[in-house]
KOLMI-59065 format. One record per residue (C-alpha): residue number from 1; residue in one letter; x, y, z. Coordinates in steps of 0.1 Angstrom, whole numbers, padded with zeros to 4 digits, always signed. Layout:
// residues N
+------+------+-------+-------+-------+
: bami : roke :  east : north :    up :
+------+------+-------+-------+-------+
:  NUM :    A :     X :     Y :     Z :
...
+------+------+-------+-------+-------+
This chain:
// residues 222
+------+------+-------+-------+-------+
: bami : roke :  east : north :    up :
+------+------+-------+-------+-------+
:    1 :    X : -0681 : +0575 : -0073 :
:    2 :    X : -0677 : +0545 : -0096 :
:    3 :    X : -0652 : +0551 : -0124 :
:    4 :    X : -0665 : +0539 : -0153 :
:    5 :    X : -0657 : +0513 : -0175 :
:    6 :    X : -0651 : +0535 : -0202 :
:    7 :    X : -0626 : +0554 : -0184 :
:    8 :    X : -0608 : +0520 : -0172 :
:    9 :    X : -0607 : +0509 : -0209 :
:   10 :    X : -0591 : +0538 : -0217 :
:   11 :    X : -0562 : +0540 : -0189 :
:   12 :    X : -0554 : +0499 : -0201 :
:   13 :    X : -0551 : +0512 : -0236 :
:   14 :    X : -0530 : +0542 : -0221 :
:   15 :    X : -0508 : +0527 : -0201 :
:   16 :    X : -0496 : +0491 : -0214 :
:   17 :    X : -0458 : +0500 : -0215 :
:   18 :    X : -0458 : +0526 : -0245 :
:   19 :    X : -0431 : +0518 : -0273 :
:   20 :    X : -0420 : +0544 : -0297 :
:   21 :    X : -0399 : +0534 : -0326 :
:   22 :    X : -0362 : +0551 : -0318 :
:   23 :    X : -0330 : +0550 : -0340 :
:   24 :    X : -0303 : +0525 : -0322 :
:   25 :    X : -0287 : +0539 : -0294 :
:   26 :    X : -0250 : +0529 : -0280 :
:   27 :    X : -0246 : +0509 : -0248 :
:   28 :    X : -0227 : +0540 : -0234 :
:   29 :    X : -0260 : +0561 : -0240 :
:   30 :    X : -0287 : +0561 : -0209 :
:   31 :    X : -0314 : +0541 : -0214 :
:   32 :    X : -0338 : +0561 : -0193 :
:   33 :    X : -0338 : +0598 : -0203 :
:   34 :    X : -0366 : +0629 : -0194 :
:   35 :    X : -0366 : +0660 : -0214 :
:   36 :    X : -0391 : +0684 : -0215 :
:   37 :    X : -0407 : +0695 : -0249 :
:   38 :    X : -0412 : +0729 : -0259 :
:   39 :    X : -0447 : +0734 : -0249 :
:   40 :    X : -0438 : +0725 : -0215 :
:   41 :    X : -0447 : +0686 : -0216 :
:   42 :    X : -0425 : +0661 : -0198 :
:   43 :    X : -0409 : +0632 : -0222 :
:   44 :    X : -0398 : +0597 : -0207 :
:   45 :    X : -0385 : +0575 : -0229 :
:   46 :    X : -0372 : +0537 : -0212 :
:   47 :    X : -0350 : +0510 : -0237 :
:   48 :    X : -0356 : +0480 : -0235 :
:   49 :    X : -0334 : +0451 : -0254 :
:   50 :    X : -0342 : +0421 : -0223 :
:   51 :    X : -0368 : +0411 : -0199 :
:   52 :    X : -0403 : +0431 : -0186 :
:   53 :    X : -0429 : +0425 : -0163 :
:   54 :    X : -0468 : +0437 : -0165 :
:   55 :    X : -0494 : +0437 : -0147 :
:   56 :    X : -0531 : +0451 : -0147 :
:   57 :    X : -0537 : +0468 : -0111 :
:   58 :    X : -0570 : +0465 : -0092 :
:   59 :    X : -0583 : +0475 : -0059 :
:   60 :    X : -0620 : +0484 : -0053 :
:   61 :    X : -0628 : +0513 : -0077 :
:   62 :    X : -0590 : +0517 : -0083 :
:   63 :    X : -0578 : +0506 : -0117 :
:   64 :    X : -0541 : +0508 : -0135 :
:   65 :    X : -0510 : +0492 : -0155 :
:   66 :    X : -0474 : +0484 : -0140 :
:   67 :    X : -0442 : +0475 : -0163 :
:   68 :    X : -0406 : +0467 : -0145 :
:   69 :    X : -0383 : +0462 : -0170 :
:   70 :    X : -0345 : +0454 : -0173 :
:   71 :    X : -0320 : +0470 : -0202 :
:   72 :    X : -0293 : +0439 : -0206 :
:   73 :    X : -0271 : +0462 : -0228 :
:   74 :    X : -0268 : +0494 : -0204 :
:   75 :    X : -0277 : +0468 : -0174 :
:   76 :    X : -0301 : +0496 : -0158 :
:   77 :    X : -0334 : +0491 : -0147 :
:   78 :    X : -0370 : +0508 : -0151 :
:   79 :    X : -0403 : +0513 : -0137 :
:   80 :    X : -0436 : +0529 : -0153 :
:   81 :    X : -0469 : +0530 : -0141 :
:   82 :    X : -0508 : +0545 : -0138 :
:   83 :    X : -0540 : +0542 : -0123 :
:   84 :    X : -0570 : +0565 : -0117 :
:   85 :    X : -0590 : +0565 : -0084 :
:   86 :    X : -0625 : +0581 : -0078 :
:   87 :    X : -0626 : +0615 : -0062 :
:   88 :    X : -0650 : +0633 : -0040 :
:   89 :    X : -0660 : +0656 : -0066 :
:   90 :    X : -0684 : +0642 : -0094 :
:   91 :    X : -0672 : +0636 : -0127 :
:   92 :    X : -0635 : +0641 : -0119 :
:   93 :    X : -0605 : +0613 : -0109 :
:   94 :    X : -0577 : +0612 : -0101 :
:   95 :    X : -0548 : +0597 : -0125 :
:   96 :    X : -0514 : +0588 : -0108 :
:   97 :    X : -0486 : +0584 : -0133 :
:   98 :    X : -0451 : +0577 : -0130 :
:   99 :    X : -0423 : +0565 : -0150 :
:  100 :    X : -0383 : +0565 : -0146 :
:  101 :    X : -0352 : +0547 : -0133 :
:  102 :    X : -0347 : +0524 : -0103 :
:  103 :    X : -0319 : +0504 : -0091 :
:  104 :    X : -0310 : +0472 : -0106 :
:  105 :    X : -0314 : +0461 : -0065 :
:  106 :    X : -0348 : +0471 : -0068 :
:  107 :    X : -0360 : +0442 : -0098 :
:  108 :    X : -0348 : +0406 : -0096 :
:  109 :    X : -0355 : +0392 : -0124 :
:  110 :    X : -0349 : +0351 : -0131 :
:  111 :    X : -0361 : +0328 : -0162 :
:  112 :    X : -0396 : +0317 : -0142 :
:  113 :    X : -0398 : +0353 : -0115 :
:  114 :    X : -0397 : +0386 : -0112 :
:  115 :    X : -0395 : +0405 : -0079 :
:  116 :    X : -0399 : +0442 : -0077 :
:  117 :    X : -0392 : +0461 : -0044 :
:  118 :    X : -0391 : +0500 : -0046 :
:  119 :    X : -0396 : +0534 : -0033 :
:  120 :    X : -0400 : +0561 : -0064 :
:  121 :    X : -0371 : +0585 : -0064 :
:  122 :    X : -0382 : +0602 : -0101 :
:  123 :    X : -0411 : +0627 : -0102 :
:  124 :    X : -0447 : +0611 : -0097 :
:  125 :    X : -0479 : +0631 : -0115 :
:  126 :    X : -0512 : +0637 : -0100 :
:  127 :    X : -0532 : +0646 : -0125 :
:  128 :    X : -0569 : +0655 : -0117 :
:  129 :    X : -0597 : +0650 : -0152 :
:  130 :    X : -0630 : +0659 : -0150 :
:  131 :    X : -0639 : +0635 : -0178 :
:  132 :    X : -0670 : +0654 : -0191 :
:  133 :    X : -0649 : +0683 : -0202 :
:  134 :    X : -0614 : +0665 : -0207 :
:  135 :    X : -0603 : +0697 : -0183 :
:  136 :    X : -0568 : +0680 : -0162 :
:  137 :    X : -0547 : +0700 : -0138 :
:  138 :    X : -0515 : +0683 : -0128 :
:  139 :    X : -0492 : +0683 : -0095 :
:  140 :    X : -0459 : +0666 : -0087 :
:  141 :    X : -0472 : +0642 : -0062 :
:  142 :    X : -0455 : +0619 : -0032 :
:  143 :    X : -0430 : +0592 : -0043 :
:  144 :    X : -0449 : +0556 : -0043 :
:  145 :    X : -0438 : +0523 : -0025 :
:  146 :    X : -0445 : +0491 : -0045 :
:  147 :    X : -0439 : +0452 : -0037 :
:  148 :    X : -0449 : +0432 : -0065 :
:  149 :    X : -0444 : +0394 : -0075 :
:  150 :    X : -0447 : +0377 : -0107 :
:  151 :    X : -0444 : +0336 : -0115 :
:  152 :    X : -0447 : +0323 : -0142 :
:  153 :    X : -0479 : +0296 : -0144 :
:  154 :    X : -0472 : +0282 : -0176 :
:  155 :    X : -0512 : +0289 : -0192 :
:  156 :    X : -0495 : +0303 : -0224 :
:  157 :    X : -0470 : +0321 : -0246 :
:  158 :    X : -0477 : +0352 : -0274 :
:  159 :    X : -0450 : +0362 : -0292 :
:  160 :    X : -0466 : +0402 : -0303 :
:  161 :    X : -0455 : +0425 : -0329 :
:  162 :    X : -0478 : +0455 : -0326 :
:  163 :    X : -0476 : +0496 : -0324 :
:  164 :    X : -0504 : +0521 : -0314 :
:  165 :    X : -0507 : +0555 : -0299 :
:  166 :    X : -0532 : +0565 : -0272 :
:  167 :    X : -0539 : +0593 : -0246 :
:  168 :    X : -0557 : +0599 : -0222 :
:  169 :    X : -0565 : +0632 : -0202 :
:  170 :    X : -0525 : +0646 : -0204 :
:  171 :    X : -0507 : +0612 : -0213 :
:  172 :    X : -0499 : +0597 : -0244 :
:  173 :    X : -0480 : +0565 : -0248 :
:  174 :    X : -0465 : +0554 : -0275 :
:  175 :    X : -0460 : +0516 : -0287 :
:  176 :    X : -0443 : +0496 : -0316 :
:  177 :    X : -0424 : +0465 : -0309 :
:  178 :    X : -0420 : +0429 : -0309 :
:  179 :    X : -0417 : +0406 : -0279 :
:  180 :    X : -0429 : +0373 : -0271 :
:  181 :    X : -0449 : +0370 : -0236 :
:  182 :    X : -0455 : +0344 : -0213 :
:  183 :    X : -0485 : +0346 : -0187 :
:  184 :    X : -0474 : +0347 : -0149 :
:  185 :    X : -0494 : +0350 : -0117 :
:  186 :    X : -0489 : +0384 : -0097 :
:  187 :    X : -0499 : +0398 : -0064 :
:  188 :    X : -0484 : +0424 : -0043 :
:  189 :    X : -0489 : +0461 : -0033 :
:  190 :    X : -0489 : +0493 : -0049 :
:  191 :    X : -0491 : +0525 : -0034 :
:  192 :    X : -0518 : +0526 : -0001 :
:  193 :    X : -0538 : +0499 : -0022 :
:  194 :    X : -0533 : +0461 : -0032 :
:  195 :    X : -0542 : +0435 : -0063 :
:  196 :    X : -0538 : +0422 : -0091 :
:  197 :    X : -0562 : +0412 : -0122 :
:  198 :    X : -0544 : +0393 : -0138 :
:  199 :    X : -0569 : +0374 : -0157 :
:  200 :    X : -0567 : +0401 : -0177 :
:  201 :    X : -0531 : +0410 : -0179 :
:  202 :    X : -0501 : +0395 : -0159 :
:  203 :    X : -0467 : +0385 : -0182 :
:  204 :    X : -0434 : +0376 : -0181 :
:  205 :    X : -0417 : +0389 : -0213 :
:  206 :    X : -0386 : +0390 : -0231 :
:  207 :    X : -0375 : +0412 : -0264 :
:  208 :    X : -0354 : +0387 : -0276 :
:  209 :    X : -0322 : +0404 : -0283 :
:  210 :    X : -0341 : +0433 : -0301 :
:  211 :    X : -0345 : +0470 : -0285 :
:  212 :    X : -0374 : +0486 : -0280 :
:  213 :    X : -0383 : +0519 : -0265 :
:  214 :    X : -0413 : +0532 : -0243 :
:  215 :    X : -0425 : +0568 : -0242 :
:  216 :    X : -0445 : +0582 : -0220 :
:  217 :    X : -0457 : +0623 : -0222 :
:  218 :    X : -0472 : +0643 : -0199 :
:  219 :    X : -0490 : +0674 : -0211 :
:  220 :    X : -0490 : +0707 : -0194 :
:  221 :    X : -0519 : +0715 : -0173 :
:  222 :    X : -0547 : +0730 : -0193 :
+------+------+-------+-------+-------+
């Protein structure tokens, strides 16, 4: 089954790296935290006050968004990610999601590259949508590998100052910040699958000095 490019419009619009405006935090604070909200729904929130890498995933049928980013105030690292893949069954996909901590080993990071090498160790969903009702039933899944490269090409710079809210099947992001981009060539794997689109999406970006803070929820299954 061919997903369709409504649904892979509305993963992109899900997925790029979610801000939500937080008060400041201390240094001595984490800068990755989960919590679970009363209804049962699973909260990540990332800071960010440094450098963050994006990319727009494609394989075949398989479409998604990556971010890698580094905290310079709490020197800790993140990861978040999705992308849906067809299923057997017509009319439903499946979404992968995942978003957490990694080891500062895990990202290199330098003024022109970034280099992501990582096994998850935080809890991956699989989230199955039939996308006629809006139905989604959600599993923890298997953790993911990923190998990723970004350099930047020099095509461009945006400095952005933006904030929206989207959702789709049992994930809402959240966005508002300010950050100036520069576009980078990617390539790696992700996953069993591997590609990049990044005439679409690829950057190298920086927060300049400011903090900004994704979140990522996960609604029960319903």
């Amino acid at each position: 089954m061919t997903i369709t490019k409504r649904l892979i419009l509305a993963l992109v619009a899900v997925c790029v790296f979610g801000l939500a405006p937080q008060p400041s935090l201390q240094p001595a604070q984490a800068s990755v935290t989960t919590t679970q909200a009363a209804n049962g729904a699973t909260v990540t929130r990332i800071k960010v006050n440094g450098q963050f890498s994006t990319t727009f995933l494609s394989s075949g049928d398989v479409r998604g968004i990556l971010t890698a980013s580094r905290d310079r105030v709490a020197n800790t690292s993140a990861l978040d990610f999705s992308w849906v893949q067809p299923t057997t069954t017509e009319n439903v996909v499946l979404l992968v999601q995942g978003a957490g901590a990694i080891p500062n080993s895990a990202l290199t990071m330098t003024s022109t590259s970034v280099h992501l090498a990582v096994t998850t160790s935080f809890p991956i969903f699989e989230c199955l949508i039939n996308t006629m009702t809006g139905e989604s039933t959600c599993a923890e899944g298997s953790p993911r590998s990923f190998d990723l490269t970004w350099v930047k090409n020099g095509l461009g710079s945006t400095t952005e100052k933006t904030t929206r809210r989207e959702t789709f099947g049992p994930v809402t992001t959240k966005f508002s910040g300010q950050f100036v981009s520069e576009t980078a060539d990617a390539a790696g794997t992700w996953g069993t699958f591997a590609g990049t689109d990044c005439f679409s999406l690829c950057n190298i970006s920086d927060t300049q000095s400011t903090t900004i803070i994704r979140e990522i929820t996960v609604a029960p299954s319903h």
